[in-house]
C-alpha positions as CSV (number, residue, x, y, z in Angstrom):
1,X,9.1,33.4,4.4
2,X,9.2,31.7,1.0
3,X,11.0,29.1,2.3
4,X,8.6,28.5,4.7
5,X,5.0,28.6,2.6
6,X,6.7,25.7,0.5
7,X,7.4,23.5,3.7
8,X,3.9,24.0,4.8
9,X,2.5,23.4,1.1
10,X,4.4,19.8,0.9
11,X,3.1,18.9,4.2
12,X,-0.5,19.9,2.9
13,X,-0.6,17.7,-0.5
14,X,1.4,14.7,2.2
15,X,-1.6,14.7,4.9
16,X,-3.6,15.2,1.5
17,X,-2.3,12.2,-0.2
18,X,-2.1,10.0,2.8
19,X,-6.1,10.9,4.0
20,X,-7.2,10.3,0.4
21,X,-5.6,6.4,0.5
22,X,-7.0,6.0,3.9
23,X,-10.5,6.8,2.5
24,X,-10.1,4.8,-0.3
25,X,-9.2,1.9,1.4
26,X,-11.9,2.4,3.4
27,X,-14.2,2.2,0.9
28,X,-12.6,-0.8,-0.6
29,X,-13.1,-2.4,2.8
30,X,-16.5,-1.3,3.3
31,X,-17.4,-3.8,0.3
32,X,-17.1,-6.8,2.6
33,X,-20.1,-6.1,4.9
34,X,-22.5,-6.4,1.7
35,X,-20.3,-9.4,1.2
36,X,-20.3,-10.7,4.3
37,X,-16.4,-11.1,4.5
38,X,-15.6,-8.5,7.2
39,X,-13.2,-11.2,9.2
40,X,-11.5,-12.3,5.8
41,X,-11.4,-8.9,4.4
42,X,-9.7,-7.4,7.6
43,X,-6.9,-10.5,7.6
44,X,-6.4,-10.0,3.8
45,X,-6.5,-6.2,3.1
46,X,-4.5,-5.4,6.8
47,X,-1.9,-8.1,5.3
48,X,-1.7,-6.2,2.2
49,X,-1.8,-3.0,3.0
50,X,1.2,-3.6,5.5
51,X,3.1,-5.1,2.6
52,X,2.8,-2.1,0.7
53,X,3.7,0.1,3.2
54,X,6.7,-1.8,4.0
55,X,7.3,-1.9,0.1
56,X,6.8,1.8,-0.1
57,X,9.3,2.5,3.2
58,X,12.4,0.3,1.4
59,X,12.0,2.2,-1.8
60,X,12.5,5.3,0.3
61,X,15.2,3.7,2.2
62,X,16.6,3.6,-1.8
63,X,16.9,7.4,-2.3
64,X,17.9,7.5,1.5
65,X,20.9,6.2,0.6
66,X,23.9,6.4,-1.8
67,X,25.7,3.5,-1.2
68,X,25.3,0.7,-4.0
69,X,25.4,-2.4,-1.3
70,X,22.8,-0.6,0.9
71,X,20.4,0.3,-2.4
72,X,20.3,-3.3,-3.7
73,X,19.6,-4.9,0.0
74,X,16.8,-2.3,0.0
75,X,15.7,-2.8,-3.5
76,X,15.8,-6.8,-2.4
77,X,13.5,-6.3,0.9
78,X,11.4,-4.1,-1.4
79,X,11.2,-7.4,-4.2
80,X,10.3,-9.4,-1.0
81,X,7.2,-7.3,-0.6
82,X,5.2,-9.0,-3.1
83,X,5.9,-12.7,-2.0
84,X,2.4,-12.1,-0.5
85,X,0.7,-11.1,-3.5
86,X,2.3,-14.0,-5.9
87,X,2.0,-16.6,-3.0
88,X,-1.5,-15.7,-2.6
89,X,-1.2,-15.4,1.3
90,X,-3.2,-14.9,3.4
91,X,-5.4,-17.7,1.7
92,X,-9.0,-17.4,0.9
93,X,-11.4,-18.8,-1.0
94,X,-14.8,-18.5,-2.6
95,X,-16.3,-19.8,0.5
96,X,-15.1,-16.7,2.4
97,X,-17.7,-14.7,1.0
98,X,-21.3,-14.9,1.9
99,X,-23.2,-12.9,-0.6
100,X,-27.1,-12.2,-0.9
101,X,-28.9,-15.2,-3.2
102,X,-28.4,-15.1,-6.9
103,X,-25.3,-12.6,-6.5
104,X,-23.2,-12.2,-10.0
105,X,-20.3,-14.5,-9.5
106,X,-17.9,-11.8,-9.7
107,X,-18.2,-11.0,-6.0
108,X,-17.0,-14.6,-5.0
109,X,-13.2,-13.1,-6.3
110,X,-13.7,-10.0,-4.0
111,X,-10.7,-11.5,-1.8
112,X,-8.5,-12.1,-4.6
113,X,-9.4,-8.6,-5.9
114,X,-8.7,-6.3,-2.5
115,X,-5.5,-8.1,-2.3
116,X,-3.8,-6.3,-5.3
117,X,-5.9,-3.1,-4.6
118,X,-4.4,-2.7,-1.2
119,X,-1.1,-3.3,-1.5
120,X,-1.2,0.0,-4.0
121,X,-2.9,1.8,-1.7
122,X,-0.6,1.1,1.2
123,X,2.6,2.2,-1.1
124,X,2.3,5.8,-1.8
125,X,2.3,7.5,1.6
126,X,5.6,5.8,3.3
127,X,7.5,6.4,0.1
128,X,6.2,10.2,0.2
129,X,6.7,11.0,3.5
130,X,10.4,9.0,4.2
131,X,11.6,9.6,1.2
132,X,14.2,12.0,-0.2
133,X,13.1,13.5,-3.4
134,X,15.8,16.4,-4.4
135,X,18.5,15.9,-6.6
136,X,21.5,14.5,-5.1
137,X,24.8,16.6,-4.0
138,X,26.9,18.3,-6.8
139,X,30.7,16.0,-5.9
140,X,33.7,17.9,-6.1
């Protein structure tokens, strides 16, 4: 019965975890309607957030697996999940936004800050839920 109140506890904090990033990149989305950005944001934070769940999914492929060729072909897919934040893609640019008059210039860079912000929210969850997270097999 133990066995079984632990199962149901990790699923718990999991659907916990993966509700809390959902609503926080909600709310990180959200910012674009003030902005007027909504098309921009939804091509620049869906990019992102897909590139960090793929990120997140091959660093649980790496405890999925225990053999060395396999972990650094993961671990390389995984380093090709932030080609889209370094290459800046997709593009966008101050005139992207379309704030109210005599807005603090700060919200011109909303783009180029949700790009970061949603690539670590879209992370977490995959690597949670796929994977493995005991110690590995005694050998021998």
């Amino acid at each position: 019965m133990a066995e079984r109140s632990t199962i149901d506890s990790v699923a718990g904090r999991r659907s916990r975890l993966g509700l809390g990033l959902f609503c926080a990149a909600l709310v990180a989305f959200a910012i674009s309607v003030p902005l007027g950005c909504v098309p921009a944001a939804a091509r620049i934070g869906g990019a992102s957030l897909l590139a960090g769940a793929a990120l997140g999914a091959a660093l649980a492929a790496v405890t999925r697996t225990r053999r060395p060729i396999a972990i650094y072909g993961w671990l390389i897919a995984a380093a090709c999940t932030l080609l889209p934040l370094a290459l800046g893609w997709p593009a966008s640019g101050p005139e992207d936004v379309q704030p109210w008059r005599d807005a603090p210039d700060i919200v011109y860079f909303y783009p180029d800050m949700l790009r970061p912000l949603m690539f670590l929210l879209g992370a977490p969850y995959p690597f949670v839920r796929f994977g493995y997270h005991a110690p590995d097999p005694r050998e021998g």
